[in-house]
N, C-alpha and C positions, 0 to 999 in steps of 0.2 A: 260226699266221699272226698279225704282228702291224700295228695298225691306228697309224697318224699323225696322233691327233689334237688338233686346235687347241683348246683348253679355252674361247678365251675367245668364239671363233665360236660353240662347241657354246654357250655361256652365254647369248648374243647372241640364238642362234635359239630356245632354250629361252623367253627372256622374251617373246620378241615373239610366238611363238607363243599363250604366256599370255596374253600384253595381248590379244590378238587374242579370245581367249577369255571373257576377262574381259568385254570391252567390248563382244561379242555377246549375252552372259546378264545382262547388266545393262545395257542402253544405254535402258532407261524410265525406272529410278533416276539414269542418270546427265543425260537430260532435267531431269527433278524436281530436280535440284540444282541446274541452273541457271535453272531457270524459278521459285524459291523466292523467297518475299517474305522480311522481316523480319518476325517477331513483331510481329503487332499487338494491343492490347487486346481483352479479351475480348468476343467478337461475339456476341449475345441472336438469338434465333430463337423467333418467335412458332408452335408447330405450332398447336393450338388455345388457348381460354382457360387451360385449366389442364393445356397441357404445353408445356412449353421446354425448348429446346438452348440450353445454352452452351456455347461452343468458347472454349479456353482455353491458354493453354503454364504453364511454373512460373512462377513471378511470388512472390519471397520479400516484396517490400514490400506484396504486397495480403495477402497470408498473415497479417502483421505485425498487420495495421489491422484486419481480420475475429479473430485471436483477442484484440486488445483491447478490441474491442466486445463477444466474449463475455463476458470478463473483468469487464467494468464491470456487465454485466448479471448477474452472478453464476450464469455456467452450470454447471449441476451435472456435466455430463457434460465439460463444461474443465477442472473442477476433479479430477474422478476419473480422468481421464486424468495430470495432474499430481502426482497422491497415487501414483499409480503407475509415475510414474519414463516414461512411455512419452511416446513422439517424435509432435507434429501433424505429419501431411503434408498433410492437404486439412481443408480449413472450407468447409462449404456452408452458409451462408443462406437460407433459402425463407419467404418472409412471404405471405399471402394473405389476403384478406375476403371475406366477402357482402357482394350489394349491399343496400343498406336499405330492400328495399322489403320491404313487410309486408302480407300477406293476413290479413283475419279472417274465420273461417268458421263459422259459430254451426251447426254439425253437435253431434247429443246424442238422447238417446234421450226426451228431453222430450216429456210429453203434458199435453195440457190437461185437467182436470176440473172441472166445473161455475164453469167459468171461471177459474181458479184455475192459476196452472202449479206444475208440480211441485217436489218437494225442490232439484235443481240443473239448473243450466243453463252446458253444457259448451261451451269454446272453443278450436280449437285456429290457434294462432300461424303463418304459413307464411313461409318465404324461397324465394326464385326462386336455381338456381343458374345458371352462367354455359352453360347450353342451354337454360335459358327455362322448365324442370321446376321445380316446388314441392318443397317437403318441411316436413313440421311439424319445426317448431325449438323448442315452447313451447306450455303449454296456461294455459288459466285457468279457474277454476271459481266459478259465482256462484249462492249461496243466499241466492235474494229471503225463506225463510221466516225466516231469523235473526233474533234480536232484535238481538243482540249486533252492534254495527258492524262489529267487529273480526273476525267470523267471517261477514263478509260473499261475501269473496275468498278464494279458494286458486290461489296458482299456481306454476307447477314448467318445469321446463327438461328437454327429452329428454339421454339420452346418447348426445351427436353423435360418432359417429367418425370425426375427418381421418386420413387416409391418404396420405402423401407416399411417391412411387416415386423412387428416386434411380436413377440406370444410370447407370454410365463405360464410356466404350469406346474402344476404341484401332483406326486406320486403317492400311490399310497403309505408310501415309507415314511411321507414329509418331506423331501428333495423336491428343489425348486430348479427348473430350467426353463431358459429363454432360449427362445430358436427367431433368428432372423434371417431378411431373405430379403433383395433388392432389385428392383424392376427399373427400367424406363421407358417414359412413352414419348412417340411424336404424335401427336394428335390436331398438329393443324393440317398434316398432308392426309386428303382421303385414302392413298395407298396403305399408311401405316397405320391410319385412326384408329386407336382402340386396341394395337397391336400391344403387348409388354416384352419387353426384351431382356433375358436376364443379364446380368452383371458381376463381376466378380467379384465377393466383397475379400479384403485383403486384412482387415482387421476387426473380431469384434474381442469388445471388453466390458468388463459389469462390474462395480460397485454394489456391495448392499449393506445398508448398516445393521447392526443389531438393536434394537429398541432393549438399552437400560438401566432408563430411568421410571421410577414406579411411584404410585402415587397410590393416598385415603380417599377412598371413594364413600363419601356420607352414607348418599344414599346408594345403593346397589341391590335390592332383594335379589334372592337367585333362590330355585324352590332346590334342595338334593332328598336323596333317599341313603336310609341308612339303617345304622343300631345304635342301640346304648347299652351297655353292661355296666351295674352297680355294683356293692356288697349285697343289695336282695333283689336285684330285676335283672332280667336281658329280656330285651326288645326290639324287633323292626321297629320303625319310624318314618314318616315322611316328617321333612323340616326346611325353614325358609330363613336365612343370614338376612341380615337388615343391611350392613356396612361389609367392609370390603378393603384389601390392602393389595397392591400387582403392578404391572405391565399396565394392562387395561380392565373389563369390569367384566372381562371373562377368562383373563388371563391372572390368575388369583394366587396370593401366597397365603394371605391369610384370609379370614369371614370371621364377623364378629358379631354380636347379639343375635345367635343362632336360637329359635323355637319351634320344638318337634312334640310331634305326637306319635304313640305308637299302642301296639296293643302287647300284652304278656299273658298267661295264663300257670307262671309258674306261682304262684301263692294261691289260688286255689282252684277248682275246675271250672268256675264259670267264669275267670280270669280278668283282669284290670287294664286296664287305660291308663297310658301311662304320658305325663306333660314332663318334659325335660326343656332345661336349659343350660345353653354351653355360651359361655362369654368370647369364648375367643378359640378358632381353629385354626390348625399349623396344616399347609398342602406337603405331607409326607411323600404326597408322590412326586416332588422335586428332588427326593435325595433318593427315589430306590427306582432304579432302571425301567424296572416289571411294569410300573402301576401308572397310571398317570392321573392327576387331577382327584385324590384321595383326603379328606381333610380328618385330623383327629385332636381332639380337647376335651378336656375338663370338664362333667357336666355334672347336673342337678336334676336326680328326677324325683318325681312324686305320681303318686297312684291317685287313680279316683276317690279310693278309701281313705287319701291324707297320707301316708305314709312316704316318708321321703329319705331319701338315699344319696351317696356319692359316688360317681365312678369318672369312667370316661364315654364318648361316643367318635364312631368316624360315621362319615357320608362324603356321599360320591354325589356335586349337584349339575342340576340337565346342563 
C-alpha cells in the first residue's frame, strides 16, 4: 500500500511541532533574553571587610590597563608568564592594609629584685584586624642593664602570613564572578597559631580578555543529531563533521565533511535509509539570540534504493 505524501506539509508540521518544543523546554531562557540588560561596568559587592564580589563580563580595554600596571611595577609572575610564550586571560588586583592602630603591651616574664629589674624587658606590638581581634605584628626588647646605647633595643617583626582566596564562578545565565577575601596568620606564636585574622581589602580589580582569534581544526570529529529535508526526503539523522572552523574545537562557527545517516518512510511504507552529505555547515546560532550552537548546509542525500536528491540539513552536535 502506498501512501500520498505532501513533503512540504510533512516539513511544515515537523517544524512547528519542534518550535512548539523547543519553546516549551526553554521558555525561562527565552524570558532572560529578553529581559537582559547591556553589559555594565563591573559591579563591587561589599560581603564582609575582607571578602568581595566582583561581577564582571570580558572587557579587553581594562585587561590592557591592569597588565600595564603590572608591567610598570615589574611583576614577576607578568613576566614569567611572557618568557613563556603563554596567553593572559584574567589579571586580578587585590590590594589591602591594616588599620594603624597600635597597641603596646609591656607583657614579659620580668621580675623585680632588690629593686632592680631584670636583664630584659619584653614588648610586644599589636594591630586590630577588620573584626576588632588583635594580633602581635612586632615585638621589641629593652635592656635597661646595657652600657652600650646601641645594645639598648632589639627588635623584630613576626612572620605574617596573608592569604588571598580568589573563586570564579559561572551562573546559570553564563556570568562569571570572582569573590576574594583576605586573611593573615601569625603562626610562629602558640597563642595565635593557626589563628586567621580578617583584613580589609581596599581594592579589587579583574581583567579578562575575550578569546578572538579562531582557527581550522583538521582534524575535529564531533558526533550531532539532526534532519535533512530534500526536493523528495525528510529525515532524522545522526551525523559526525570530520574538520571544524572556531574559537576552539567546541567552540565552532563552521563543521565540514559532515556524514549522516537517517531513516524516512515518506516514499513508501516500509520506508528508506537515507546517507547524506553536507560539505560545509554555518553555526546559525551565532546570529539568532534563541538557539545556540545550531549548524545548517547544503546537503546531498541518497536512499538505500539509489535515489539521490538536494536540499539542505541542520544539526545540533553533543
Amino acid at each position: 500500500m502506498k501512501f500520498d505524501f505532501d513533503i512540504w506539509k510533512v516539513t511544515k508540521s515537523v517544524v512547528l511541532v519542534l518550535f512548539i518544543i523547543f519553546v516549551f523546554f526553554n521558555f525561562n531562557k527565552i524570558l532572560n533574553k529578553f529581559n537582559q540588560t547591556p553589559p555594565q561596568k563591573p559591579q563591587i559587592i561589599q560581603i564582609q571587610d575582607n571578602a568581595l564580589l566582583i561581577k564582571l563580563a570580558a572587557d579587553n580595554q581594562k585587561i590592557k590597563e591592569l597588565e600595564l600596571e603590572l608591567k610598570e611595577k615589574n611583576s614577576l609572575i607578568l613576566k614569567y608568564a611572557k618568557e613563556n610564550k603563554e596567553k593572559v586571560d584574567e589579571i586580578g588586583v587585590i590590594k589591602s592594609k591594616l588599620e594603624q592602630t597600635v597597641k603596646l603591651q609591656q607583657s614579659s616574664s620580668h621580675v623585680y629584685l632588690n629593686g632592680k629589674i631584670t636583664d630584659h624587658h619584653f614588648i610586644k606590638i599589636y594591630k586590630k584586624a577588620s573584626d576588632g581581634t588583635e594580633f602581635p605584628v612586632a615585638w621589641a626588647m629593652f635592656h635597661p642593664n646595657q652600657t652600650d646605647p646601641n645594645k639598648l633595643w632589639k627588635t623584630g617583626t613576626y612572620p605574617l602570613e596573608f592569604n588571598v582566596n580568589v573563586i570564579e564562578t559561572e551562573n546559570d545565565k553564563g556570568t562569571f564572578n570572582r569573590y576574594a577575601e583576605l586573611n593573615v596568620e601569625n603562626n610562629q606564636m602558640e597563642e595565635t597559631k593557626g589563628n586567621k585574622y580578617p583584613v580589609k581589602i581596599t581594592r579589587l580589580d579583574w581583567g579578562k580578555s575575550e578569546r578572538n582569534d579562531k582557527s581550522f581544526y583538521l582534524w575535529n570529529p564531533r558526533l550531532g543529531v539532526g534532519g535533512v529535508v530534500t526536493n523528495d526526503i525528510a529525515a532524522p539523522k545522526l551525523d559526525i563533521s570530520l574538520s571544524s572552523y572556531g574559537k576552539t574545537k567546541r567552540d565552532m562557527d563552521w563543521r565540514f565533511l559532515t556524514l549522516g545517516v537517517g531513516y524516512s518512510n515518506y516514499e513508501d511504507a516500509n520506508g528508506n535509509f537515507v546517507f547524506e552529505f553536507t560539505p560545509a555547515q554555518w553555526n546559525f546560532g551565532n546570529a539568532v539570540p534563541l538557539i545556540e550552537n545550531a549548524f545548517i548546509g547544503p546537503s546531498v542525500g541518497c536512499t538505500d534504493s539509489g535515489k539521490t536528491s538536494f536540499g539542505f540539513s541542520i544539526s545540533v552536535p553533543f
